[in-house]
C-alpha positions in Angstrom: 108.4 -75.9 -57.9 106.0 -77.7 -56.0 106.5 -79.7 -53.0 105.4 -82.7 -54.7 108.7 -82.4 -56.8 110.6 -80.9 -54.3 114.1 -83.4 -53.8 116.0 -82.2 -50.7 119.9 -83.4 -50.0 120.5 -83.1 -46.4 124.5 -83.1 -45.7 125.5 -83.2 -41.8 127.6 -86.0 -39.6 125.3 -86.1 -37.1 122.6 -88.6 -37.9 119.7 -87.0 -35.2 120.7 -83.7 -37.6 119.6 -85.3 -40.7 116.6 -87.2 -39.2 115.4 -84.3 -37.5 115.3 -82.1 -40.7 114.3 -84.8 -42.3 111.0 -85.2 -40.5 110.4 -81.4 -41.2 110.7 -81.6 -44.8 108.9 -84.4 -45.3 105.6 -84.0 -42.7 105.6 -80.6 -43.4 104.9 -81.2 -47.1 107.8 -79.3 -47.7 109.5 -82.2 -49.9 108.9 -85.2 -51.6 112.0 -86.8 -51.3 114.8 -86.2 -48.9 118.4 -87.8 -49.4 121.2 -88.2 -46.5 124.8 -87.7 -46.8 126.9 -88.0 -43.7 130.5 -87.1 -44.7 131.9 -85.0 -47.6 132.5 -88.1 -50.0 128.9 -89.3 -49.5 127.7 -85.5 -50.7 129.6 -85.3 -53.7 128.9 -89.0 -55.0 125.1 -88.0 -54.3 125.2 -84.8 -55.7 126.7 -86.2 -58.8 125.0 -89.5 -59.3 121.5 -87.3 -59.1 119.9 -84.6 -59.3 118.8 -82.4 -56.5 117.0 -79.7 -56.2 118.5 -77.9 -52.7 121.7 -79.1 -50.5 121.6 -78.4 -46.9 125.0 -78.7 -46.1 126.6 -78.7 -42.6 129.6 -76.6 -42.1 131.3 -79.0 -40.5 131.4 -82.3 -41.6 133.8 -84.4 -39.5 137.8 -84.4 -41.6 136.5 -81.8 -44.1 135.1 -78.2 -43.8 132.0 -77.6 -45.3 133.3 -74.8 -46.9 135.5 -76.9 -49.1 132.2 -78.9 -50.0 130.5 -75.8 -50.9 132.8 -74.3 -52.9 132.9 -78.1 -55.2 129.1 -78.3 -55.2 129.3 -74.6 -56.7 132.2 -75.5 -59.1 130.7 -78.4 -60.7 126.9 -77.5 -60.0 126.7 -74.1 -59.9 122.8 -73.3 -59.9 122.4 -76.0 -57.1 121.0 -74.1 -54.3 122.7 -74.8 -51.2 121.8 -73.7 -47.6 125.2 -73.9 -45.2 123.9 -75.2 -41.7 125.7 -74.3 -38.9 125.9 -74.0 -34.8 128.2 -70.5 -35.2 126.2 -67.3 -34.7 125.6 -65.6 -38.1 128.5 -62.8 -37.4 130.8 -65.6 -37.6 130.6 -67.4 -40.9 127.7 -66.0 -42.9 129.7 -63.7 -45.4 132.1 -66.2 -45.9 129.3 -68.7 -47.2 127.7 -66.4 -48.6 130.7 -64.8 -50.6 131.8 -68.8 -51.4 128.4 -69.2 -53.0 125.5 -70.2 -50.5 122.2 -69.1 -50.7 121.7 -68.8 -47.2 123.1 -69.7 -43.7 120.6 -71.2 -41.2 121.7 -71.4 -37.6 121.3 -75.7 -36.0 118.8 -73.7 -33.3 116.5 -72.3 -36.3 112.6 -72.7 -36.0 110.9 -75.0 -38.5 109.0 -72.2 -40.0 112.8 -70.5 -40.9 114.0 -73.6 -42.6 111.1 -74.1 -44.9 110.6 -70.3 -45.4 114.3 -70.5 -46.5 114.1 -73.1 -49.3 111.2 -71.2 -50.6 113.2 -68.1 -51.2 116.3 -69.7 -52.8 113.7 -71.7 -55.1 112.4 -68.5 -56.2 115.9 -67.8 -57.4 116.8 -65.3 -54.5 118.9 -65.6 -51.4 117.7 -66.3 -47.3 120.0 -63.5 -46.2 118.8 -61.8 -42.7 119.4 -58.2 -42.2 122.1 -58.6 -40.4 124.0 -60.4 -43.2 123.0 -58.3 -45.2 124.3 -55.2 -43.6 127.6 -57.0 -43.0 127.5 -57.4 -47.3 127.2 -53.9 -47.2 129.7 -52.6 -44.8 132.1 -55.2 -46.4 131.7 -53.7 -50.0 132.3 -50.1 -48.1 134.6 -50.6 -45.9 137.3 -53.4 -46.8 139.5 -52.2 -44.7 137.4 -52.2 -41.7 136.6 -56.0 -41.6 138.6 -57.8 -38.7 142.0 -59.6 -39.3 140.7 -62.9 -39.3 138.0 -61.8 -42.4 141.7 -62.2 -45.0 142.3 -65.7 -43.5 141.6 -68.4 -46.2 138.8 -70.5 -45.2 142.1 -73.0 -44.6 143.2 -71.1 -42.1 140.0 -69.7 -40.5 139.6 -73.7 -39.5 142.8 -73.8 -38.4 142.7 -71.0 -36.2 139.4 -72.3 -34.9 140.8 -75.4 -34.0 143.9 -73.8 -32.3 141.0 -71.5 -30.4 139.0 -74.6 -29.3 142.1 -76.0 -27.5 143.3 -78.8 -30.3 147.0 -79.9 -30.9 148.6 -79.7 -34.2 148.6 -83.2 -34.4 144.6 -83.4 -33.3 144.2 -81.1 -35.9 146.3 -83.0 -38.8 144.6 -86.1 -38.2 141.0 -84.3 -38.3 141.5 -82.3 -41.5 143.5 -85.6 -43.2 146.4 -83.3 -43.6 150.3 -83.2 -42.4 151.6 -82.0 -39.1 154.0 -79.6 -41.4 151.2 -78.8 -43.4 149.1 -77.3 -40.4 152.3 -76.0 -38.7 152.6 -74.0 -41.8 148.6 -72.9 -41.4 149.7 -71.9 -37.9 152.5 -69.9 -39.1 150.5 -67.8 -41.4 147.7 -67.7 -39.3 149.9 -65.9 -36.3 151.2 -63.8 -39.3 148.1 -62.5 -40.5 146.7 -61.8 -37.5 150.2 -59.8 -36.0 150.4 -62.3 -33.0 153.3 -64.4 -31.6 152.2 -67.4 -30.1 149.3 -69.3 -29.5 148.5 -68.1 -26.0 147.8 -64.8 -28.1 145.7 -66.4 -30.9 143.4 -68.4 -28.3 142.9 -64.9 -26.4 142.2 -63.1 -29.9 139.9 -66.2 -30.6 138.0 -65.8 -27.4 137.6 -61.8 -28.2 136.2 -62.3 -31.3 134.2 -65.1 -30.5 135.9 -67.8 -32.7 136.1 -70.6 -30.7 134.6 -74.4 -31.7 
């Protein structure tokens, strides 16, 4: 597909984010159209009321996880390409997007020339997987039972744990992901479970370990 025809959806809370990429896309000649979305809601409601031909979609978008996002896009769309954006080094998140459907996971601090190169891959029906990721693919199809603890969590409970990690209250947390204080005491529960801990002392020093802090 040509750039001429080329629609990009840009997803991300942060409105320098989306005017930024914006201004690549659309001075580089990457794209003829891009369209903003700044919350969850406002993706979905785009995504359905037109078509698009790539999603570049912010792990985090404010009360929801990008992941969530993702994984609806995928349900309802799924030979949408979509690139998960994100501040977390690669190690962190990129087989768990990748596994949940994206077709590639760009770092915020990417170079213009890695964005674009990107959208040109997953429009040629492949995926923008470094070899990093890829080795990670690998090692996870080999050896299951040598991923960290965290790799079972539910992408539910990987944000809670993060959250926990980054120094947030259960009832910070609630109120960001729109859910109950019971609801992410339970999170907590199985999180601390999972992982063999006790406390939360414990999972903010496993956190820090593993680099899984916000």
């Amino acid at each position: 597909m040509s750039a001429r025809n080329l629609k990009v959806l840009i997803s991300d809370d942060h409105e320098l984010i989306r005017e930024g990429l914006k201004r690549i896309l659309l001075d580089g000649g990457t794209a003829r159209r891009v369209g903003e979305a700044a919350n969850a809601q406002e993706t979905m409601a785009t995504v359905r009321r037109e078509k698009w031909d790539v999603v570049i979609l912010d792990i985090n978008l404010g009360g929801r996880s990008g992941m969530e996002v993702l994984k609806e896009i995928k349900a309802e769309f799924p030979r949408l390409p979509v690139l998960m954006l994100s501040i977390y080094p690669e190690e962190q998140f990129a087989l768990r997007v990748i596994r949940a459907g994206a077709s590639a996971y760009l770092n915020k601090n990417l170079a213009t020339r890695s964005l674009v190169e990107a959208i040109r891959q997953v429009l040629a029906g492949g995926q923008s997987i470094s070899p990093k990721v890829a080795e990670q693919l690998v090692n996870a199809v080999k050896q299951p039972a040598g991923q960290p603890l965290h790799a079972t969590l539910s992408d539910r409970e990987d944000q809670v744990l993060r959250l926990i990690a980054a120094g947030r209250t259960v009832g910070e947390i609630a109120v960001q992901l729109n859910l109950s204080v019971k609801t992410v005491s339970t999170y907590r529960t199985i999180v601390l479970r999972k992982l063999g801990l006790e406390n939360n002392a414990q999972l903010m020093r496993y956190a820090q370990e593993h680099r899984l802090g916000e």
